[in-house]
C-alpha positions in Angstrom: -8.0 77.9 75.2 -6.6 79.7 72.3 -3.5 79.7 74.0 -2.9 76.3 73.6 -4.3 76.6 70.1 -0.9 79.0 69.0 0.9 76.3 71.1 0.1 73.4 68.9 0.2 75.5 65.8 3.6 76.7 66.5 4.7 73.0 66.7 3.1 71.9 63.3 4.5 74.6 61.8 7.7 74.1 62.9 8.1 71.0 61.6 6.5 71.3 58.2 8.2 74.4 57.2 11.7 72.3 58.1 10.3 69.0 56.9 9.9 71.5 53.3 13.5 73.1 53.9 15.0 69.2 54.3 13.0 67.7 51.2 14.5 69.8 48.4 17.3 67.7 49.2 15.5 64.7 47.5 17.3 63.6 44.3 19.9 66.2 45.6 22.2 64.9 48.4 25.8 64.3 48.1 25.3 60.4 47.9 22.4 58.7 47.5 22.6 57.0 51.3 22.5 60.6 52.5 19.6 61.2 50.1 17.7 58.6 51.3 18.5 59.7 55.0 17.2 63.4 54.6 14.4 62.5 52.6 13.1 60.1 55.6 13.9 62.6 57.7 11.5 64.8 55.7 9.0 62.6 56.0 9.3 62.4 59.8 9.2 66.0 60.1 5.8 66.0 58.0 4.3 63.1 60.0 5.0 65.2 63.5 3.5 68.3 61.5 0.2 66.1 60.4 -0.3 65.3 64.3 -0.2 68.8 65.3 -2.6 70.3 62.9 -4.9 67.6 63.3 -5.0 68.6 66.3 -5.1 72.1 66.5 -8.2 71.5 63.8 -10.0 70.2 66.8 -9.0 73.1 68.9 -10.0 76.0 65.9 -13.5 73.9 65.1 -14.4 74.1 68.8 -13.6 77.8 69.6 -17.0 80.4 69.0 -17.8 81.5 65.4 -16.7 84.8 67.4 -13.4 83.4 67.7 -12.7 82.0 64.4 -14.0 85.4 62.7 -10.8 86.8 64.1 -8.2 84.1 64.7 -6.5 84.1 60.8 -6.5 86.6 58.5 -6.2 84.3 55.6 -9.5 84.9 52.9 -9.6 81.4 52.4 -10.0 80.2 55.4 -12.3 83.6 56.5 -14.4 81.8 53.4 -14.6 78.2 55.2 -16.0 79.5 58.6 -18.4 81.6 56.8 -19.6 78.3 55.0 -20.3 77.3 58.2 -17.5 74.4 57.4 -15.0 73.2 59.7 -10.9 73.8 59.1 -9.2 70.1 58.7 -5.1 69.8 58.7 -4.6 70.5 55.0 -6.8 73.8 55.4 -4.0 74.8 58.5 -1.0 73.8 56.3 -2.0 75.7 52.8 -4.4 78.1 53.1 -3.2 80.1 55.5 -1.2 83.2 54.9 2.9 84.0 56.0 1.7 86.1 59.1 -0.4 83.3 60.6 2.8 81.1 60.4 4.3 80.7 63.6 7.3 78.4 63.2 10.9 79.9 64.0 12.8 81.6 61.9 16.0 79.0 61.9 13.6 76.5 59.9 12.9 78.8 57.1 16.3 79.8 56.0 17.2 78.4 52.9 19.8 75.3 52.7 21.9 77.0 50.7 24.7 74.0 51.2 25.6 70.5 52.7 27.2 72.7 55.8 24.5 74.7 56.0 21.9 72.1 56.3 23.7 70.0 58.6 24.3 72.8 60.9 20.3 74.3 60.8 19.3 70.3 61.4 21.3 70.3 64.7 20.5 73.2 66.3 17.0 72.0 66.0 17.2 68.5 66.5 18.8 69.2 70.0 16.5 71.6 70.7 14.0 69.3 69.6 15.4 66.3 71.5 15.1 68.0 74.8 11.5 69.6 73.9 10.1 66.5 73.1 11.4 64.7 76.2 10.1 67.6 78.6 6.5 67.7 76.2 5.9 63.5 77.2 5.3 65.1 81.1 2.5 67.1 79.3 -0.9 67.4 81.5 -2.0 67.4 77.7 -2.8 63.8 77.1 -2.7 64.7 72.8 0.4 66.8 73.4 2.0 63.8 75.7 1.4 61.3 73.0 2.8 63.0 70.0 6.1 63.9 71.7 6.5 60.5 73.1 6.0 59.2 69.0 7.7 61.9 67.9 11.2 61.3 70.3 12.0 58.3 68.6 12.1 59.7 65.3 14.0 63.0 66.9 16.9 60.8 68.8 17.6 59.6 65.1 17.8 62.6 63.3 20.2 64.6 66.7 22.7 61.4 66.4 22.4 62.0 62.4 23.0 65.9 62.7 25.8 65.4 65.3 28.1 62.7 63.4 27.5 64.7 60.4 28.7 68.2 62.1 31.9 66.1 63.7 32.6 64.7 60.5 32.9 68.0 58.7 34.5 70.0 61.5 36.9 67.4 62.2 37.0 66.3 58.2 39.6 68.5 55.8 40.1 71.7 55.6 37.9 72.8 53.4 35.2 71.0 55.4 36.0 72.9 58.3 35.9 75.9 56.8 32.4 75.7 55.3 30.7 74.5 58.6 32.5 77.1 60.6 31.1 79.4 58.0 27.3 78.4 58.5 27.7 78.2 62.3 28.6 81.8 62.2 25.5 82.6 60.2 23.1 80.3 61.4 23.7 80.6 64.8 22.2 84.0 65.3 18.9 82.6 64.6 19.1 79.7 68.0 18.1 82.4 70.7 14.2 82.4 69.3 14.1 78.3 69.8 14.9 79.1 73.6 12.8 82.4 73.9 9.1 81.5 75.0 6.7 83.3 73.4 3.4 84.5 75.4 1.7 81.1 74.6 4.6 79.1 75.7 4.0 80.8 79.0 0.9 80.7 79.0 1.0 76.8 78.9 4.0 76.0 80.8 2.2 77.6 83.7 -0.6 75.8 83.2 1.3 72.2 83.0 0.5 71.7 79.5 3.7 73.2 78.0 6.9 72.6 77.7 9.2 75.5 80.0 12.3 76.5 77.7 14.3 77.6 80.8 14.8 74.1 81.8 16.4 72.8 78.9 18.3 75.7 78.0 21.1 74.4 79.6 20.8 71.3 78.5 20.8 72.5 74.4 24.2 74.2 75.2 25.8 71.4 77.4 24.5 69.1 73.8 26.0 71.7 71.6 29.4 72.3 73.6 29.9 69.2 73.7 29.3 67.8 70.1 31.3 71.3 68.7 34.4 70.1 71.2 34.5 66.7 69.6 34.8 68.5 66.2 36.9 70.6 66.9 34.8 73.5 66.8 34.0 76.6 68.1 31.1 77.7 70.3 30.1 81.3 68.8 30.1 83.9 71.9 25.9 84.9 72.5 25.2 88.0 70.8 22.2 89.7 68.9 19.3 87.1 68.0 16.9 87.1 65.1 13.4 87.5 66.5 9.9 87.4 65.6 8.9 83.9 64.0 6.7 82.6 67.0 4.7 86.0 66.5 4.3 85.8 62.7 6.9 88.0 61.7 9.1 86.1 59.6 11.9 86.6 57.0 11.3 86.9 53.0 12.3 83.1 53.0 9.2 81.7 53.9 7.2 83.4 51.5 8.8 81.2 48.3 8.2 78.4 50.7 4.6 78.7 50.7 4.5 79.6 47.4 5.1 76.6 46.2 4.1 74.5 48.9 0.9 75.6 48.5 0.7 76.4 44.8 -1.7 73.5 43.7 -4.1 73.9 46.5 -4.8 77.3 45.9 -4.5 76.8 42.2 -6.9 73.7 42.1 -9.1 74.4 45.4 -10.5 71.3 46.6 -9.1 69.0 44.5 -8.7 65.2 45.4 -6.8 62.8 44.1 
């Protein structure tokens, strides 16, 4: 079902292109408790990635060559299935090209400040709080045992997110005035986590995925109520960035690949 295949790609991606976004904090952070924090956060956003491209490996070796021919456009990969060689995760995470990407927009944009990072991290880790608790009921047994892994680490980093966005909204005035500033940008790019794509429809009908309608509510209920105790503004809905889940992304996540996967494509093949 190639449905299913964009499904679990659009997860992986999701998480490595933030777990990237959150690790050029390391060596950076305001104090080096907070340094250590994002950095393991990192780390747990890679570890959720690895598990979804491993799996959607599985899914991309079993389709027809037919199938394959036409599923990336990356060369490299083109290359692999003419080889007659099966993709692995590393082959899904840095050989394919921007437009095969299929993570959201919000992940990509750059952290640009402490504000700015805190604020992208909780609009995704209640999304992602909510997601993963809906994706345990998966008919998917794969699907169902990543997300019910993955919540652990994802109730961390939502209480992390939300004590960080209280303390700055509630903090000085400066404080305030830099997280009400990245709210206002950042929040244009929430509508596309609650938009379902066609292969999120696809497999919420079919029981596998995770239907964004029911936990729409529930992500602004989370955000309401964590903005209210900092004293903090819920921006009115307005015009959303688009375009991520279909491969249309912004000029951000073109650096990001760039050097994510610089040595790779440098060095092809190499092994430590």
């Amino acid at each position: 079902m190639k449905e299913l295949l964009k499904y679990t790609l659009q997860l992986a991606d999701n998480a490595l292109i933030l777990g990237h976004r959150i690790s050029e904090w390391c060596g950076h952070g305001p104090v080096l408790e907070q340094d250590i924090a994002l950095t393991n956060t990192a780390l747990d956003h890679l570890g959720q990635a690895r598990s979804f491209y491993q799996y959607a490996a599985e899914q991309f070796n079993a389709l027809p060559v037919s199938e394959k021919e036409h599923f990336f456009t990356s060369s490299a990969i083109q290359s692999i299935i003419k080889d007659g060689k099966q993709v692995d995760e590393d082959d899904l995470a840095y050989l394919r090209d921007g437009w095969d990407f299929r993570n959201t927009l919000l992940v990509e944009q750059p952290n640009k400040d402490w504000a700015y990072t805190i604020i992208r991290s909780f609009f995704y880790d209640v999304f992602n709080f909510f997601f993963y608790t809906e994706l345990q009921k998966s008919t998917d047994v794969t699907l169902s045992a990543i997300a019910e892994k993955s919540l652990k680490e994802v109730t961390y980093h939502l209480r992390w997110s939300s004590e960080w966005v209280i303390r700055l909204g509630d903090g000085t005035d400066e404080s305030a005035q830099r997280i009400n500033e990245a709210i206002a940008n950042r929040w244009q790019f929430t509508g596309e986590l609650l938009t379902m794509s066609e292969a999120e429809k696809a497999v919420a009908t079919s029981g596998i995925g995770v239907d964004l309608e029911k936990i729409k509510t529930l992500w602004k209920e989370r955000v309401a109520a964590v903005f209210a105790e900092a004293n903090l503004d819920v921006p009115a809905n307005g015009w959303m960035h688009q375009g991520g889940k279909e491969g249309k992304h912004s000029e951000h996540l073109g650096y990001i690949l760039a050097e994510l996967q610089f040595v790779q494509r440098a060095y092809p093949n190499m092994q430590w």
